[in-house]
N, C-alpha and C positions, 0 to 999 in steps of 0.2 A: 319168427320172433328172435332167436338165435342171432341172425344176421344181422335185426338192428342192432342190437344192446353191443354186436362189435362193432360194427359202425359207429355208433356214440363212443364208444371206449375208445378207437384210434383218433376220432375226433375229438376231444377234448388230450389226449396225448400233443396230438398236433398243435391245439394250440397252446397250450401248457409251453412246448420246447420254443412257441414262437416268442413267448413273452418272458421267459427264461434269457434268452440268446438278442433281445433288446438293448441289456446294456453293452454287449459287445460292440453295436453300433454308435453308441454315443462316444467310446471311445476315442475312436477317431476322427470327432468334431477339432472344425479350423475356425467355430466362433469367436474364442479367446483370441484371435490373430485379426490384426488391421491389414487384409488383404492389398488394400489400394495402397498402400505407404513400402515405399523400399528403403532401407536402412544401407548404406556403403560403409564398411568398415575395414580395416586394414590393419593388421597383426602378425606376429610369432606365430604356428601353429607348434600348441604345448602339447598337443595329443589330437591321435586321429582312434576314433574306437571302430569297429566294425564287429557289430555285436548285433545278432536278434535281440530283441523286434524292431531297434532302430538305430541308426549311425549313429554318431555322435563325434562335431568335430572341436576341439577348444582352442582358442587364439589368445594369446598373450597382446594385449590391446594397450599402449602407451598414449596416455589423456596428454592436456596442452599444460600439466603442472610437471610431466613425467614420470607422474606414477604409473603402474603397472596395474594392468586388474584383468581376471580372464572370463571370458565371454565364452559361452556351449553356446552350441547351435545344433539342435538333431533335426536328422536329415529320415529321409526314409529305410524303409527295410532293406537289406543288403543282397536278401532273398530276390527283390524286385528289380536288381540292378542287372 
């Protein structure tokens, strides 16, 4: 009797930490992103970061009026390079 009631005890731990540790996976959804469409752009690089949890590179970007406006772009973990 003993051995069920910990058996259910580590089973319900089990899944308690699976449904806990869920949104850590949504994090790193690429929905938000139009996979199929490639954008080319061409700029100053005003700053390059290399920081956990993710790159981050920013381009000084000159429009067809000549204004100026900066564009980030983060890249993956630096960890992963």
């Amino acid at each position: 009797m003993k051995w069920i009631m910990t058996r259910k005890a580590f089973g319900l731990v089990g899944l308690a930490a699976m449904l806990l540790a869920a949104p850590a996976f949504s994090h790193h959804s690429f929905a938000v992103f139009d996979q199929s469409k490639v954008l080319h752009m061409a700029g100053t690089v005003k700053e390059f970061e290399l920081v956990n949890p993710h790159a981050w590179l920013h381009l000084n970007i000159v429009n067809e009026k000549g204004d100026v406006s900066t564009w980030s772009f983060e890249a993956g973990s630096p960890r992963n390079w």
